[in-house]
C-alpha positions, 0 to 999 in steps of 0.5 A: 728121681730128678729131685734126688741127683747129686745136684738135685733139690732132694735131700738124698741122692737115690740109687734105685728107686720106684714105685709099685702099683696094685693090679689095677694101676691106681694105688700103690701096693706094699709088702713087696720085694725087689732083687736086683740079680747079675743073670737073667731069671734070677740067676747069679747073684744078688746085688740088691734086696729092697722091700717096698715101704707103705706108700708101695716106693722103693729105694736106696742111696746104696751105691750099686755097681750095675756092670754090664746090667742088673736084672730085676725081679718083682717079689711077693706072695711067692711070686716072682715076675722077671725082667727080661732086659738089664738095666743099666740104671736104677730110675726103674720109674723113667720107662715104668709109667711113661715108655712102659707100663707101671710095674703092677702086681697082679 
């Protein structure tokens, strides 16, 4: 998301964005959901609904008030995987992919 800050070379300032793998880690993965709720394992409500494009990228120049924390979930098939901490930002590709694993659809 470096490019896509205010002062960013980015034509657009993006909110939430990253990208989601298939199960093996090498392409991106499409047709999937992410919710962004105020309580842990999808409860409270709901934020923030995005669906991933064909290029498996997420995001939204959507203004999000994250509070205290927002608490992801990955959707697909009737699957959904829960993040277990909040997150306070929408860079979901600053840990995912260096600090912590690729977010990967099994």
């Amino acid at each position: 998301m470096q490019c896509h800050l205010p002062d960013g070379e980015g034509e657009v300032c993006w909110k939430v964005a990253g990208t989601i793998y298939n199960s093996d880690g090498t392409a991106p993965a499409t047709g999937h959901q992410v919710r962004l709720f105020t309580g842990p394992l999808g409860t409270g409500d709901i934020r923030l609904s995005i669906q991933s494009d064909a290029s498996g990228n997420i995001y939204t120049s959507e203004a999000i008030a994250f509070g205290n924390g927002l608490f992801p979930a990955l959707i697909h098939n009737g699957d959904t995987a829960f993040m277990a901490e909040a997150i306070s930002d929408g860079a979901c590709n600053r840990c995912h992919g260096s600090s912590t694993d690729r977010i990967i659809i099994p």
